[in-house]
N, C-alpha and C positions, 0 to 999 in steps of 0.2 A: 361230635357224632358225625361219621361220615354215613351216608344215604347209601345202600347198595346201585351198582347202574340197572339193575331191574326199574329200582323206582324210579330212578328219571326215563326212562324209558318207559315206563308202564302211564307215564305222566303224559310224555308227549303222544304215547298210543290214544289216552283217553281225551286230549285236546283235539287230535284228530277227528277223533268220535264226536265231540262236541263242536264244532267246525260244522261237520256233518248232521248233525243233530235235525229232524224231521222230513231228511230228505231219502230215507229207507238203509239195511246193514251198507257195511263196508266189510269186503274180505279183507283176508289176512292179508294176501297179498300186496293190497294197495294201500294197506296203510304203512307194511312193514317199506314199501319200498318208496313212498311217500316222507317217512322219517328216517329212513336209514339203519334200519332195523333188522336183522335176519329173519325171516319167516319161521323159523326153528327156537329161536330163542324169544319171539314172537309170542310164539302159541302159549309157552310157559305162562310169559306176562300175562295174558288175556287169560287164561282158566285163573292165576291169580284173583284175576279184578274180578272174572266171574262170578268164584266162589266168595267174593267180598261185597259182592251185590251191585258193582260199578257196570258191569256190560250184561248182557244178555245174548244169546247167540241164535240167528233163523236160521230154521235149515230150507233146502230146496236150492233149486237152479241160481235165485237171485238172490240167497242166505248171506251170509256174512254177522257181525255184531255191530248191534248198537249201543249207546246206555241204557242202562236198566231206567234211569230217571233223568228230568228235563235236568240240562247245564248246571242251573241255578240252585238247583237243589243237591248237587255232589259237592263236597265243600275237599280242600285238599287234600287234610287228615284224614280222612275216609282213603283216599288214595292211596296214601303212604300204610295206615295202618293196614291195608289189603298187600299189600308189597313187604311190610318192614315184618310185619305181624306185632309191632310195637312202637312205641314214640319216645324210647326212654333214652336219656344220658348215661346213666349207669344205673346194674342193676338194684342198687341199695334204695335209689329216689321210689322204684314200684312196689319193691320191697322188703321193708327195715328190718323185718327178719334175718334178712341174707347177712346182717353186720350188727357186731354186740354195740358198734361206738354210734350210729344210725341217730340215737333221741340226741348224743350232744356233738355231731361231728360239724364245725362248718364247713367243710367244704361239701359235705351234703347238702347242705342250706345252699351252697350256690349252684351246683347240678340241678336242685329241686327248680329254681328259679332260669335257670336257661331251657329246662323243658317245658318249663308251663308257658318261655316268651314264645318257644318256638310252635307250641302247640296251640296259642291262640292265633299266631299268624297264621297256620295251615289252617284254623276255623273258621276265621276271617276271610278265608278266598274260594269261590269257587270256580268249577271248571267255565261256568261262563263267562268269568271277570277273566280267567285266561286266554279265550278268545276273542274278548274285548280290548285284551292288550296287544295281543297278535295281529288285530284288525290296525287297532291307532299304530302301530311301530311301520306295517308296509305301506300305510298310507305318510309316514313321515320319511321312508325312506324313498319313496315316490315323487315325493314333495323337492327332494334336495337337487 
């Protein structure tokens, strides 16, 4: 499965965010130009995560968006499923309807089992363990 570049992008938008996390929004513009990101193809991402419950948007003069919820509690898969709109290998693992051979296929048996590794690992992390790793990496690269 390749990830659309929304989602890694929509990923580094939300690490920004959580970077920022209690210190009030962040426009579009500073985060897009912070990651490298077009403020156009920007917006899309952000109404994504919006509508996925990941950011919130203020409005007024010092508006911009935040997370909807503290770091710790956005876990990756939340991410991705707001970007992907799914988590699946192929469409037979979500639903064995779609294929008559589904109850005795193996190699369904192993798409089943590469989605469920990949979907505990995005359970297993959240957005603040990402900038907890963000923090240890420039401080080791500081170090060198």
């Amino acid at each position: 499965m390749k990830l659309a570049t929304r989602t890694r992008y929509g990923l580094r938008a939300a690490i920004e965010l959580a970077k920022n996390y209690g210190n009030g929004p962040l426009q579009i513009k500073l985060i897009g130009k912070n990651q490298g990101i077009s403020v156009k193809y920007l917006e899309q991402i952000i109404a994504m995560l919006k509508n996925g419950g990941i950011v919130r948007s203020l409005r007024g003069a010092r508006g911009g968006y935040v997370l909807a919820r503290e770091p710790e509690k956005i876990g990756l898969d939340e991410i991705v499923l707001a970007l992907e709109g799914s988590i699946s290998t192929v469409e037979c693992v979500e639903n064995e309807s779609l294929c008559a051979r589904a109850a005795d296929c193996v190699a369904r048996q192993v798409w089943t089992k590469v989605q469920d590794a990949m979907i505990d690992v995005l359970k297993s992390m959240t957005l603040k363990d990402m900038v907890d790793k963000a923090q240890n990496h420039n401080k080791l690269t500081y170090q060198i």
